[in-house]
mmJSON file of the N, C-alpha and C atoms, coordinates in Angstrom:
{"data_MODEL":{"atom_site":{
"group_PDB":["ATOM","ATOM","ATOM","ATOM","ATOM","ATOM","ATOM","ATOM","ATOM","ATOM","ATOM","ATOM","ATOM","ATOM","ATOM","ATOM","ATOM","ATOM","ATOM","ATOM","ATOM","ATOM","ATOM","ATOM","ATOM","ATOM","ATOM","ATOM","ATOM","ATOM","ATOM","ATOM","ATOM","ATOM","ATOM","ATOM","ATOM","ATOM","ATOM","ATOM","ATOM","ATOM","ATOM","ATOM","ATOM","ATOM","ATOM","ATOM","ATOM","ATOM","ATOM","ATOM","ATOM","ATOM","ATOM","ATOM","ATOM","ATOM","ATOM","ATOM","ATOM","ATOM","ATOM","ATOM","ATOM","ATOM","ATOM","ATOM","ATOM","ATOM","ATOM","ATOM","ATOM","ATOM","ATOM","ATOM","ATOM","ATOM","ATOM","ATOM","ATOM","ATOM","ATOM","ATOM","ATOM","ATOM","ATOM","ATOM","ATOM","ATOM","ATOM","ATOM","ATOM","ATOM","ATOM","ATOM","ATOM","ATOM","ATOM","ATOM","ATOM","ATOM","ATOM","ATOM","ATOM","ATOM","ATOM","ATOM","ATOM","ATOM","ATOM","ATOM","ATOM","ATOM","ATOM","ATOM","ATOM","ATOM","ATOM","ATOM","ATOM","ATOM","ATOM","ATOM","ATOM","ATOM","ATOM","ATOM","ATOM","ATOM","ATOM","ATOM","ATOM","ATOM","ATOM","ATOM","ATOM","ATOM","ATOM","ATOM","ATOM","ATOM","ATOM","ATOM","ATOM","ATOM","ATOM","ATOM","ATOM","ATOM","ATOM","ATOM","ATOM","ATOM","ATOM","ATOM","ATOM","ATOM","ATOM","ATOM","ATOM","ATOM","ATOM","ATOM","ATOM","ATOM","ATOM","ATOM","ATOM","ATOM","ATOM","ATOM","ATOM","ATOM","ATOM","ATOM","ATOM","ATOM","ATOM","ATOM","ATOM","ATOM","ATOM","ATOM","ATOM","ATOM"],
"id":[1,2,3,4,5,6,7,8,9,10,11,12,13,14,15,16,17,18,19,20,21,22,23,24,25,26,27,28,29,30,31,32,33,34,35,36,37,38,39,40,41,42,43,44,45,46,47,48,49,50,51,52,53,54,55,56,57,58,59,60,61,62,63,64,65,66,67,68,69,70,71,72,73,74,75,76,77,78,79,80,81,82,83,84,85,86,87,88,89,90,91,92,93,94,95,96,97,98,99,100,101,102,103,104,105,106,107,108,109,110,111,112,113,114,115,116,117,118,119,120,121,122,123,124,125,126,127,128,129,130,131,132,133,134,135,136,137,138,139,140,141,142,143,144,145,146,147,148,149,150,151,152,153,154,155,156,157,158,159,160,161,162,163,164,165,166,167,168,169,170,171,172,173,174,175,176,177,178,179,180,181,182,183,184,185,186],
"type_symbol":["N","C","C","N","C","C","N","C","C","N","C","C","N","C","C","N","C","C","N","C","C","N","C","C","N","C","C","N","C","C","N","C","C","N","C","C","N","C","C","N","C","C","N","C","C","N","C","C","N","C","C","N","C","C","N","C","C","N","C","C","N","C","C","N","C","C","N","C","C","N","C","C","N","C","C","N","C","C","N","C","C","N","C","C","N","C","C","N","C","C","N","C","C","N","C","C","N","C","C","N","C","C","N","C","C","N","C","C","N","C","C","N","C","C","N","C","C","N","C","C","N","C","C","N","C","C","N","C","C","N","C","C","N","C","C","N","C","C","N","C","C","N","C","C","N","C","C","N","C","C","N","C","C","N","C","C","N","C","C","N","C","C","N","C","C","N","C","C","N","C","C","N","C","C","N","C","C","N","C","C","N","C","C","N","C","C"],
"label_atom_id":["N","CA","C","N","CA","C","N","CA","C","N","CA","C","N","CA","C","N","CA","C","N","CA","C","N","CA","C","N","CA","C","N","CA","C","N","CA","C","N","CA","C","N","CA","C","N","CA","C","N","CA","C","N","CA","C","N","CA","C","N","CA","C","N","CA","C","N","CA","C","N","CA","C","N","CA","C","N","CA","C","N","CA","C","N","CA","C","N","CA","C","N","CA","C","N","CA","C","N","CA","C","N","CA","C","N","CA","C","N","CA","C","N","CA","C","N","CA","C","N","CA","C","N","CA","C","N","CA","C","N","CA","C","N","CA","C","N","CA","C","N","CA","C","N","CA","C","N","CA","C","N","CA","C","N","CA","C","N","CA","C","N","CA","C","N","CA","C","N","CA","C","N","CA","C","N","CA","C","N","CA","C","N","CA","C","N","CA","C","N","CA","C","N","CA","C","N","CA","C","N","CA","C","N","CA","C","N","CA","C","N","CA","C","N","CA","C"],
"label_alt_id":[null,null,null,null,null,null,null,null,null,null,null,null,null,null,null,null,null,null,null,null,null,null,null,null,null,null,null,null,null,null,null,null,null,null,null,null,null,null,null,null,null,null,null,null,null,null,null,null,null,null,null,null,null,null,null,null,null,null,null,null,null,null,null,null,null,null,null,null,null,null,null,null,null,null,null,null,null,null,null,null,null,null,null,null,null,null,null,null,null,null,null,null,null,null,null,null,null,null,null,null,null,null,null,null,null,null,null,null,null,null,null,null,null,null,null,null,null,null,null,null,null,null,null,null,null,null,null,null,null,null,null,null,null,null,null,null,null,null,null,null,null,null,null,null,null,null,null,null,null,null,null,null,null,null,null,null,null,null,null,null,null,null,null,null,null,null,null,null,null,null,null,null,null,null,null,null,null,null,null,null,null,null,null,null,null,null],
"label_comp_id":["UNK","UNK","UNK","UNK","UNK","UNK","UNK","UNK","UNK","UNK","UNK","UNK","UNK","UNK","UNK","UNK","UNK","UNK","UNK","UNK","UNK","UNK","UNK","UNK","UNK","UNK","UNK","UNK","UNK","UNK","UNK","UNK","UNK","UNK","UNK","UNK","UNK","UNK","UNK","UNK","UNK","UNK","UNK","UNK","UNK","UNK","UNK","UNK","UNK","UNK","UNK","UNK","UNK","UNK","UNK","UNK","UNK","UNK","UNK","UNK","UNK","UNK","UNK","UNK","UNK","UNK","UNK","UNK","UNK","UNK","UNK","UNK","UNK","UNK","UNK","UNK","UNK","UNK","UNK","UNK","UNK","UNK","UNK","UNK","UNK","UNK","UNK","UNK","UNK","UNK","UNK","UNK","UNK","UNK","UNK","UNK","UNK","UNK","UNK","UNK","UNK","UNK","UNK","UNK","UNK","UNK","UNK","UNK","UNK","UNK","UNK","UNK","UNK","UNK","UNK","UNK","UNK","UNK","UNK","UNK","UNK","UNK","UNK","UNK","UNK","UNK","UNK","UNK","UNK","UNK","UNK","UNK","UNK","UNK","UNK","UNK","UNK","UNK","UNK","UNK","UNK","UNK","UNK","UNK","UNK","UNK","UNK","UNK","UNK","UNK","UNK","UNK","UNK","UNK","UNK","UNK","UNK","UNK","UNK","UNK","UNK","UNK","UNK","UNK","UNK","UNK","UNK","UNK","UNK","UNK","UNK","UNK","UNK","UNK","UNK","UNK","UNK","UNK","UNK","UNK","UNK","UNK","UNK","UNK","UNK","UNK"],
"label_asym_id":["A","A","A","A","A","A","A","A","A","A","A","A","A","A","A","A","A","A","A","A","A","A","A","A","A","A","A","A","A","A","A","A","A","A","A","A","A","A","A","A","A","A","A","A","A","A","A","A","A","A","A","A","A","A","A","A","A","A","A","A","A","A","A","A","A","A","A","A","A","A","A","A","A","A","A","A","A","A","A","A","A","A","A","A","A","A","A","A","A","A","A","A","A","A","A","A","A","A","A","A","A","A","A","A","A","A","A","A","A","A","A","A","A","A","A","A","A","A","A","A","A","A","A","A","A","A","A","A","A","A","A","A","A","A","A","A","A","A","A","A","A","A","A","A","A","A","A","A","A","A","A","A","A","A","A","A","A","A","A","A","A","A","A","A","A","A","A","A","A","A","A","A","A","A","A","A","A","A","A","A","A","A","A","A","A","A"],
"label_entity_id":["1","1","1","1","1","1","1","1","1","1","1","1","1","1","1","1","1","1","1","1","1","1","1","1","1","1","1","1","1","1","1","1","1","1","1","1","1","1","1","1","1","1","1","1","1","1","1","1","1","1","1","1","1","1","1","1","1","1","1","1","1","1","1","1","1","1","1","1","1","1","1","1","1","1","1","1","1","1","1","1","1","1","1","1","1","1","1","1","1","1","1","1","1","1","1","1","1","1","1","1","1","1","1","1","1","1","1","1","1","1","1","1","1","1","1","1","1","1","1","1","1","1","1","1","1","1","1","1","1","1","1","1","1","1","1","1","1","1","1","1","1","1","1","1","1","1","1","1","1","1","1","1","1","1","1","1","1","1","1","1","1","1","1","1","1","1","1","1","1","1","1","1","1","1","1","1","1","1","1","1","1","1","1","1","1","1"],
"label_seq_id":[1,1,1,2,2,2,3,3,3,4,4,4,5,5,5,6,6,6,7,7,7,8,8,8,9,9,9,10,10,10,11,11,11,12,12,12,13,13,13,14,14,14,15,15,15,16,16,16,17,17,17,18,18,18,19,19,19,20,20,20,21,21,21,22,22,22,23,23,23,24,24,24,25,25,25,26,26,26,27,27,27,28,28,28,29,29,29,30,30,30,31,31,31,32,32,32,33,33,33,34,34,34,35,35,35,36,36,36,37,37,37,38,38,38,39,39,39,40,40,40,41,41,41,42,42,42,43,43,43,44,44,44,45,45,45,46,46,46,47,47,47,48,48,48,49,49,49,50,50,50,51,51,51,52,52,52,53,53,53,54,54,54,55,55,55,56,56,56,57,57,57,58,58,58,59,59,59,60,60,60,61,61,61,62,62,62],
"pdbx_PDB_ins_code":[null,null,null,null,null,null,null,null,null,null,null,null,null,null,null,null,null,null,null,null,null,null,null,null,null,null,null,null,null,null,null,null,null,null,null,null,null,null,null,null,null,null,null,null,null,null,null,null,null,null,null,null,null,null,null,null,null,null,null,null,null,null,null,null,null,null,null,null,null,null,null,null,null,null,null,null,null,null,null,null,null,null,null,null,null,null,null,null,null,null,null,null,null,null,null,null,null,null,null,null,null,null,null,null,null,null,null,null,null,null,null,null,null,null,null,null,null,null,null,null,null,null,null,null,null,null,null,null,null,null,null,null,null,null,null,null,null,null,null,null,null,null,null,null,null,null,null,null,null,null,null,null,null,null,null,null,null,null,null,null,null,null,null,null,null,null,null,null,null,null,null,null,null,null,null,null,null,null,null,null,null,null,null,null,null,null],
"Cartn_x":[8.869,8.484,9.639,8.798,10.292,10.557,9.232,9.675,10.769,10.646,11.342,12.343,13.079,14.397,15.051,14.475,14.411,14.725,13.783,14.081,15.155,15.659,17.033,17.886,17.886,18.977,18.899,17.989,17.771,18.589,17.744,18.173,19.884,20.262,22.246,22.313,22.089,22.603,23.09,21.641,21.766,22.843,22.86,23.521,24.898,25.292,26.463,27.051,26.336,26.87,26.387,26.296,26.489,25.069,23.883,22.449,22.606,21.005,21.194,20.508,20.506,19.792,18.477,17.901,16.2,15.723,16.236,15.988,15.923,16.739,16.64,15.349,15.55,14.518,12.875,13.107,11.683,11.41,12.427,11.993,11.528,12.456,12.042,10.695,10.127,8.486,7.878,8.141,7.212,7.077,7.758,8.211,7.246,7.292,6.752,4.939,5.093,3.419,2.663,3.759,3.379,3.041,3.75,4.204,2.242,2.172,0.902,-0.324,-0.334,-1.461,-1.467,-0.405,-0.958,-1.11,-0.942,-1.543,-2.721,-3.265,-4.869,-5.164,-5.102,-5.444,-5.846,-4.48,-4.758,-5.753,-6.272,-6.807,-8.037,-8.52,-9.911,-10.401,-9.265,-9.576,-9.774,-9.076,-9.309,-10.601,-10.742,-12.4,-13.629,-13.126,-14.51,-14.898,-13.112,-13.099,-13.834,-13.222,-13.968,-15.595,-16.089,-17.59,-17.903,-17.655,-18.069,-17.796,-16.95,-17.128,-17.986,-18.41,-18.916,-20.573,-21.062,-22.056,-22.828,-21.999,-23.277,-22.495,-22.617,-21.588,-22.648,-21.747,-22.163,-22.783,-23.944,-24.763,-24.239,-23.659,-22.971,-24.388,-25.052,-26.301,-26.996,-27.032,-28.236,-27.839],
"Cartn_y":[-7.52,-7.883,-8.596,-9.372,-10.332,-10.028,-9.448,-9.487,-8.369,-7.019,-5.882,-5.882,-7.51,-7.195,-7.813,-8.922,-9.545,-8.611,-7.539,-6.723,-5.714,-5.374,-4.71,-5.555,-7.188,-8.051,-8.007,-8.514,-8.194,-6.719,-5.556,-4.908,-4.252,-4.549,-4.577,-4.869,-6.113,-7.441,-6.584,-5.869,-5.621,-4.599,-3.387,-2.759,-2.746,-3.361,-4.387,-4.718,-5.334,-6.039,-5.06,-3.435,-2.767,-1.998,-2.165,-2.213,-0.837,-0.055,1.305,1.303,2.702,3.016,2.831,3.635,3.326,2.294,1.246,-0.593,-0.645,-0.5,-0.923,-0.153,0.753,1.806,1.467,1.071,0.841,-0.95,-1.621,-3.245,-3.133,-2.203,-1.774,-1.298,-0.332,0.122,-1.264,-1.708,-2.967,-3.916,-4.736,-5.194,-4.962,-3.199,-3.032,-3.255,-2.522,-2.74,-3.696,-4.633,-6.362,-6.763,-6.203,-6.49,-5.915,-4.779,-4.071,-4.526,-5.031,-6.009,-6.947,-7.571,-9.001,-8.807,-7.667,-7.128,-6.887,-6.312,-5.476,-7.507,-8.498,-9.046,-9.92,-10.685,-10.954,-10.47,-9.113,-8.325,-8.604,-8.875,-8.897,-10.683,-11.011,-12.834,-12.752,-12.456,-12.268,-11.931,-10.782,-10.187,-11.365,-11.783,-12.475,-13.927,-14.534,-15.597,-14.952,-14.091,-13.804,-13.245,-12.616,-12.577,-13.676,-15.037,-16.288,-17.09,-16.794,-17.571,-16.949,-15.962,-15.097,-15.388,-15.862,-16.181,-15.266,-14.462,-13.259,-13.156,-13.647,-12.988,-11.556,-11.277,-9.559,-9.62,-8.742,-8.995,-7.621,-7.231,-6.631,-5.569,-6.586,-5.743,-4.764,-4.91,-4.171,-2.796],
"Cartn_z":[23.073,21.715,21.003,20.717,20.095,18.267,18.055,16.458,16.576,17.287,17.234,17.408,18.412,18.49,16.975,16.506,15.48,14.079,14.066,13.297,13.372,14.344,14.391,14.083,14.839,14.039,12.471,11.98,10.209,9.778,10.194,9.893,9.731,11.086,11.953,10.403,10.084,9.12,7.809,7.353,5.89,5.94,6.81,7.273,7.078,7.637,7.328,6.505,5.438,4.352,3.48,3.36,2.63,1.796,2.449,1.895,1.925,1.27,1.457,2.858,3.38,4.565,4.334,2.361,2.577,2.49,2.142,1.794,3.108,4.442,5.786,6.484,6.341,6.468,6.369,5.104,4.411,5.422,5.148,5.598,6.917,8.211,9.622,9.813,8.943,8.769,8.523,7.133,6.69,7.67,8.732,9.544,11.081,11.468,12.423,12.059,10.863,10.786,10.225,9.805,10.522,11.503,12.306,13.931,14.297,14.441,14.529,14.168,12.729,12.114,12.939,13.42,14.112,15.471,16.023,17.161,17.663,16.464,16.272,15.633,15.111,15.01,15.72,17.044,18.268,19.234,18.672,20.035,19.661,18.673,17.992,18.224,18.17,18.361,19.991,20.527,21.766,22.62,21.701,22.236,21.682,20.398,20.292,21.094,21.847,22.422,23.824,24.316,24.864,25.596,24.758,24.209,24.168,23.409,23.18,24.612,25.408,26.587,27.544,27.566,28.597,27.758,26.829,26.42,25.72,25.228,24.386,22.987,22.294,20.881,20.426,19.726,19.29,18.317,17.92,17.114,16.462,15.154,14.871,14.003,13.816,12.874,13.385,15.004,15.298,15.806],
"occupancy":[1.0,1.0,1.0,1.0,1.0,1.0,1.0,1.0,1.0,1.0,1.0,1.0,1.0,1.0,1.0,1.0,1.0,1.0,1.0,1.0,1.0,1.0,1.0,1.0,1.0,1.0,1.0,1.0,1.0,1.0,1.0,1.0,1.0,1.0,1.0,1.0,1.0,1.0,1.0,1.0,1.0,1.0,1.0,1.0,1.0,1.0,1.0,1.0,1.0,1.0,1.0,1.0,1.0,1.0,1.0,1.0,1.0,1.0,1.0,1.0,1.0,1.0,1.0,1.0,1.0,1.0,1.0,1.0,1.0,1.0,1.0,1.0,1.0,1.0,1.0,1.0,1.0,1.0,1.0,1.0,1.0,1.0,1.0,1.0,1.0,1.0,1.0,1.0,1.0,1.0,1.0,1.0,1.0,1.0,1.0,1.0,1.0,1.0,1.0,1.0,1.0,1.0,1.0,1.0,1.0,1.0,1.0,1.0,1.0,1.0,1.0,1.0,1.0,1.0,1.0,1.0,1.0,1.0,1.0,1.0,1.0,1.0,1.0,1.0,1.0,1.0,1.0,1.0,1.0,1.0,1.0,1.0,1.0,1.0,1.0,1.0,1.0,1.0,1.0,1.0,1.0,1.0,1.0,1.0,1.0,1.0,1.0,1.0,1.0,1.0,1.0,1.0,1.0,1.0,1.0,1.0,1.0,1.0,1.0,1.0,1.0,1.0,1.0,1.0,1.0,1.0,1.0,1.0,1.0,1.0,1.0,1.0,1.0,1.0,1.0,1.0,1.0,1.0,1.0,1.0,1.0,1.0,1.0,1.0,1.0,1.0],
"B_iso_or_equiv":[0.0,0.0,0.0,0.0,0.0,0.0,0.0,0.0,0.0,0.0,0.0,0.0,0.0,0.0,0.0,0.0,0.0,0.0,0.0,0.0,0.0,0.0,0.0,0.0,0.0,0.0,0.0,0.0,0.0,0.0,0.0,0.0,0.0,0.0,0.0,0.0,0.0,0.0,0.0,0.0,0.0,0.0,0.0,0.0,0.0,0.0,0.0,0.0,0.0,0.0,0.0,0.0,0.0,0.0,0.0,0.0,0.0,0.0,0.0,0.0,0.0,0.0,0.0,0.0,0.0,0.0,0.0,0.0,0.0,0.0,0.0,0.0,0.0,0.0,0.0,0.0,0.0,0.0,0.0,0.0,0.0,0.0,0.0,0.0,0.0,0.0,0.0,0.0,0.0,0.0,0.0,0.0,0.0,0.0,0.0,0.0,0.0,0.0,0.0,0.0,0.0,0.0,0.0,0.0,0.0,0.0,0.0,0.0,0.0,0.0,0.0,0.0,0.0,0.0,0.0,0.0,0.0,0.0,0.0,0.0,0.0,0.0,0.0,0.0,0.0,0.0,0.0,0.0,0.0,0.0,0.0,0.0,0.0,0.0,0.0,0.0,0.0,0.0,0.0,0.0,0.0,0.0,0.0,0.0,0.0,0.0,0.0,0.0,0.0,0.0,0.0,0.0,0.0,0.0,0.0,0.0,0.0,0.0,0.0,0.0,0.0,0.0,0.0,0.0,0.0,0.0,0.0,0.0,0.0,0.0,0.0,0.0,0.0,0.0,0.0,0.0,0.0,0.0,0.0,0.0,0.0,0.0,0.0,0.0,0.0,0.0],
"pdbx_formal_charge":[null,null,null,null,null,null,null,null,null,null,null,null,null,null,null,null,null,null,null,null,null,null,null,null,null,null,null,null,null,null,null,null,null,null,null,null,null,null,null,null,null,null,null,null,null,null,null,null,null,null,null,null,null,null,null,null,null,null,null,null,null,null,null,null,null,null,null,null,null,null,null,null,null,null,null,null,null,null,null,null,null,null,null,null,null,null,null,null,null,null,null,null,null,null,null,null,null,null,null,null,null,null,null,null,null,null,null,null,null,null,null,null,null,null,null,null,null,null,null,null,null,null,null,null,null,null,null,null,null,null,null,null,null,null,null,null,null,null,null,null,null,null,null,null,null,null,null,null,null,null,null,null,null,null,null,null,null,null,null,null,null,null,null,null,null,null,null,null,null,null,null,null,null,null,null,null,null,null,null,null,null,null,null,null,null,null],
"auth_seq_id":[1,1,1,2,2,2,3,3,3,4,4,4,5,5,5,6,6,6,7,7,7,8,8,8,9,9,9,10,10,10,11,11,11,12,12,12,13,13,13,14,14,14,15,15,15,16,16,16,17,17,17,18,18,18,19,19,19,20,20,20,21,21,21,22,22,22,23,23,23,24,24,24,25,25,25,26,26,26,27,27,27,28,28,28,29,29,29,30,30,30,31,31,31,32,32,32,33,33,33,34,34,34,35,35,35,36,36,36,37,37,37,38,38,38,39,39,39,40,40,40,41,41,41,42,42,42,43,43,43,44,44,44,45,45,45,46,46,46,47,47,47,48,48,48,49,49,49,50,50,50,51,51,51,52,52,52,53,53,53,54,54,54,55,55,55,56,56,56,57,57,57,58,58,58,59,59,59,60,60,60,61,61,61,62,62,62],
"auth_comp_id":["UNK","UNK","UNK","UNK","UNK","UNK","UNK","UNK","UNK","UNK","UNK","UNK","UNK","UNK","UNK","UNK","UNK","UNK","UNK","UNK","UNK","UNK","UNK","UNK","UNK","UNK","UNK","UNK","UNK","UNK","UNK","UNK","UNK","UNK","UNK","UNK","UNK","UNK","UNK","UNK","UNK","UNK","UNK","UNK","UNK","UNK","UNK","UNK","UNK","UNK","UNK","UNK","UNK","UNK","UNK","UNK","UNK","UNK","UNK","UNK","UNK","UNK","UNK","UNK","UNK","UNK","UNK","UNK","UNK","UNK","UNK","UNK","UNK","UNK","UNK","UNK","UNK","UNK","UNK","UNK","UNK","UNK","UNK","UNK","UNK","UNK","UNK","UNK","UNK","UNK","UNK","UNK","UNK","UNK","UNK","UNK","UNK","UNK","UNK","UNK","UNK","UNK","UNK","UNK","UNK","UNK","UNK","UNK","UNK","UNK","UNK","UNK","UNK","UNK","UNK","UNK","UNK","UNK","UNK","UNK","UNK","UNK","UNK","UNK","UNK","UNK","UNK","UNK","UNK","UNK","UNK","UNK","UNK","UNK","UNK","UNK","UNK","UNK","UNK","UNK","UNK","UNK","UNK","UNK","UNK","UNK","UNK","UNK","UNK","UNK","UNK","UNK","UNK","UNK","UNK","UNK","UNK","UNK","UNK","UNK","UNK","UNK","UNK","UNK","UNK","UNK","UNK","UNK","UNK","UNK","UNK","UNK","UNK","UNK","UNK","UNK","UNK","UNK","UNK","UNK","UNK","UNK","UNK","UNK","UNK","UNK"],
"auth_asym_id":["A","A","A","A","A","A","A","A","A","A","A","A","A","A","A","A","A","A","A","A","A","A","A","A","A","A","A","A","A","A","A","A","A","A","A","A","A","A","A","A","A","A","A","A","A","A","A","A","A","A","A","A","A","A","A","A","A","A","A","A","A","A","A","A","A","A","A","A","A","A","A","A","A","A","A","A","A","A","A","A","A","A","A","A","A","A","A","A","A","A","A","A","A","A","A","A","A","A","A","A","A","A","A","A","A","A","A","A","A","A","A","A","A","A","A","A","A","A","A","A","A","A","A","A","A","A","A","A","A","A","A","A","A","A","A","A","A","A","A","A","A","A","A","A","A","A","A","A","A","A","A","A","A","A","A","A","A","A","A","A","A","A","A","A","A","A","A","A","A","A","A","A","A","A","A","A","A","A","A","A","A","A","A","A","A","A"],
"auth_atom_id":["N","CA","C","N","CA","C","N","CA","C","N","CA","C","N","CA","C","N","CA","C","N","CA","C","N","CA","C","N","CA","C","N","CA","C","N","CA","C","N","CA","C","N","CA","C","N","CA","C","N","CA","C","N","CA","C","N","CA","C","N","CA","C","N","CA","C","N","CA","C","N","CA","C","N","CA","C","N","CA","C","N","CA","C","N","CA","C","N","CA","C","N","CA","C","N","CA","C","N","CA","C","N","CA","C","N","CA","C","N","CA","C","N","CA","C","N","CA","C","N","CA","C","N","CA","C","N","CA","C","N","CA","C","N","CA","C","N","CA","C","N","CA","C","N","CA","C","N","CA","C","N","CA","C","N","CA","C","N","CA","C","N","CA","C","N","CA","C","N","CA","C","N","CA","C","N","CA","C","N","CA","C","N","CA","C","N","CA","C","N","CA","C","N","CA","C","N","CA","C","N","CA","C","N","CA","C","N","CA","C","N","CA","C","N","CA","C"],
"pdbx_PDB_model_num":[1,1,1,1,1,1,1,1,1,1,1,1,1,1,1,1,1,1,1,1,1,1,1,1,1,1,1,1,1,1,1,1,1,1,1,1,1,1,1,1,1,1,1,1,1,1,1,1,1,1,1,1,1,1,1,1,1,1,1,1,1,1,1,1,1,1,1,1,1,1,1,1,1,1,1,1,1,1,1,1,1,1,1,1,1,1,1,1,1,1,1,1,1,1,1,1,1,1,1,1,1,1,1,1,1,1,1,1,1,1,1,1,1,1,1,1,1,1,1,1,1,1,1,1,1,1,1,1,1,1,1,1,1,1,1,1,1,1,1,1,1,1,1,1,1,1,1,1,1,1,1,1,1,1,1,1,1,1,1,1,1,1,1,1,1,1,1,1,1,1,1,1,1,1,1,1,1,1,1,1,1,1,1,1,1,1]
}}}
């Protein structure tokens, strides 16, 4: 995962230059469950590309 290493660099950073722990803390959460949203988001595009090539889209109503 590339955002995750990304986010320890950010995070190292603030760290560093003196931030509190819960500002890092809090941005590392906000960050991962970014990371997560666009996971569950990919996975859903995925399924429907798929459904749509395989020729049946989902009829969600019935």
């Amino acid at each position: 995962m590339e955002l995750r290493s990304s986010t320890l660099l950010i995070t190292t950073y603030l760290r560093t230059f003196g931030f509190t722990w819960s500002l890092t803390e809090g941005l590392d959460l906000f960050l991962i469950s970014l990371e997560s949203l666009f996971q569950k988001i990919y996975l859903l595009v995925n399924v429907a590309i798929t459904n749509f090539e395989g020729g049946t889209l989902i009829n969600i109503q019935r």
